[in-house]
Every structure is written in structure tokens, then in C-alpha cells.
N, C-alpha and C positions, 0 to 999 in steps of 0.2 A: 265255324272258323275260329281258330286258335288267336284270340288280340291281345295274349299277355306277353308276348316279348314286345320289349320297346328298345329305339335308341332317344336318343336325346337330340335336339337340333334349336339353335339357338335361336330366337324371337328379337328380331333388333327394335329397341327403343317401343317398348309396348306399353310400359309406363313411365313417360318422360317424366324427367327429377321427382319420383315417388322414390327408387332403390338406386343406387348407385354402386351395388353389389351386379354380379354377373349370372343370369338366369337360363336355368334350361330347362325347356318344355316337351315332354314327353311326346312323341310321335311313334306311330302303328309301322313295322316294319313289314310291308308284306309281298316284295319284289321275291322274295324266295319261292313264297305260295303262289304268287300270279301266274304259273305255269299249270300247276293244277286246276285251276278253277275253267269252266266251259260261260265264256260271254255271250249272251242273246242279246242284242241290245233291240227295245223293242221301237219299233216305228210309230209316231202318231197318224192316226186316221187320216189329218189332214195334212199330213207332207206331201204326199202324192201331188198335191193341188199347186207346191211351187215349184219352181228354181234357181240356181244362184243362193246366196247366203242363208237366203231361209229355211233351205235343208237341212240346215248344219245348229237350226233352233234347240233350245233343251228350256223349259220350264215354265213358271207361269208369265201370263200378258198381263195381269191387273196384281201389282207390287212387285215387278220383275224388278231385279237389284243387278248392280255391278260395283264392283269395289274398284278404286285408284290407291297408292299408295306413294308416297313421296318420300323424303325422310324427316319431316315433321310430322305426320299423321296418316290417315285417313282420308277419302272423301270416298260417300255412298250414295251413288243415283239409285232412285225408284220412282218407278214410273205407276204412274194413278189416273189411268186416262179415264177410266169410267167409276170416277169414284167423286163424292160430297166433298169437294175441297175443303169447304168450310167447317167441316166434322172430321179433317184428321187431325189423330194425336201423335205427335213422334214423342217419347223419352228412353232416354241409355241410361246406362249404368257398366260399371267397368267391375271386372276378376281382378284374379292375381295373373290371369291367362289371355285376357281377351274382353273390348268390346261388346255389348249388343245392344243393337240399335231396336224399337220394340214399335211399331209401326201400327193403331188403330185406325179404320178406315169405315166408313161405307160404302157396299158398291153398288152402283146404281144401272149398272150393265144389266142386260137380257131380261128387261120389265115387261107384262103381258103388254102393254099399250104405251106408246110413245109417241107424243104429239109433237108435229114439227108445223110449225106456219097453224095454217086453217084445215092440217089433214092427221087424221088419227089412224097410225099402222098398228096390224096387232100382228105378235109374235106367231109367224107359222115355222122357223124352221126346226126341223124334227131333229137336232144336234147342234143348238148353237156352242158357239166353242167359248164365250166370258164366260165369267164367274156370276152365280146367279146372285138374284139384287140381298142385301144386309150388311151386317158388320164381319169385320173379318177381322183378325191379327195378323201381321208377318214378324217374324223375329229373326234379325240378321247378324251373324255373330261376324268377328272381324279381327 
């Protein structure tokens, strides 16, 4: 795929009072080639199994993100359901372009043995769908 044509499309307030000059950030033009190209888009295993909005899912459950945007900043939900609370680390750092937010975690999903009360289950199913148990990184740019 051809990515060296670009246009230009502007970035509002990416770096509030750092520049106070007028910025344009490079973007991939590729509405001319989308004609060309053949989409497969592929289904996961377990869609089948819902319906309603859950169809319509795209990526992971343990550090799934979503961005808001106002015109003061930012805000970036992630979700860490099966994760060591007490051992994550968030830190950013900012471009000349963009945000990223750098998310260390442990996960503590899909352990062979998980004690609830006074009863010990052990892992049988042959495709569980978390993230297996350690440390992970996500890195979310914005």
C-alpha cells in the first residue's frame, strides 16, 4: 500500500499555550485506494454466542480504552477488571503530535485455581477468552 501521499488536516488545541503558531499534522489520504482494496472483516469465535450491541464489539476486555474529547483536553477510560489494582502504573508524556498515555498492569484473569469462599475451582475451559494471568503494557496514543 502506497502511504506517501499526504494531506494536512488540522489538530485543534493539542498543545494548549506551548505554541501559539498554527499546526498541521500530517494524515494518510486513502479514500481514492479504498476502492481497490477487498475487506474481510474477520468475526471472533465468540460473537456468535451474543446479541444486541455486543456484536458490534472490536478489541480487547482487560485495558479496553475509549477516548472523550472536550475543548479543554482529553479524558481516557480503561477498564482493568481483572487486573492487581494495587500494581498499576499509569504515566504520559506528550509529542509535538499527540498524547500517550502508557498503562502497566497485572493480570490476574484466567489463574489455573481460584478460591471463592471455602471452594477451590480449577480452570477446565479449553478457550477461555481473558488475558492469561502477568504483567502487560497498553499504550494509548490520543
Amino acid at each position: 500500500m502506497d502511504l506517501t501521499s499526504q494531506c494536512y488536516k488540522r489538530k485543534k488545541d493539542f498543545l494548549p499555550h506551548a505554541m501559539e503558531e498554527d499546526c498541521c499534522l500530517p494524515t494518510n489520504n486513502c479514500s481514492d485506494r479504498a476502492q481497490d482494496m477487498d475487506f474481510h472483516p474477520v468475526e471472533p469465535s465468540w460473537n456468535h454466542d451474543f446479541s444486541g450491541v455486543m456484536r458490534h464489539v472490536c478489541g480487547p476486555v482487560t485495558a479496553a480504552k475509549t477516548i472523550y474529547e472536550d475543548d479543554k483536553g482529553y479524558l481516557i477510560m480503561v477498564s482493568l477488571p481483572f487486573s492487581d489494582q494495587h500494581r498499576v502504573k499509569v504515566c504520559w508524556r506528550n509529542d509535538l503530535t499527540h498524547g500517550i498515555v502508557k498503562i502497566s498492569c497485572v493480570s490476574t484473569a484466567r489463574m489455573p485455581y481460584i478460591k471463592r469462599h471455602d471452594r477451590t475451582f480449577k480452570l477446565t475451559d479449553p478457550s477461555p477468552e481473558h488475558c492469561p494471568p502477568g504483567e502487560f503494557v497498553r499504550e494509548i496514543s490520543s
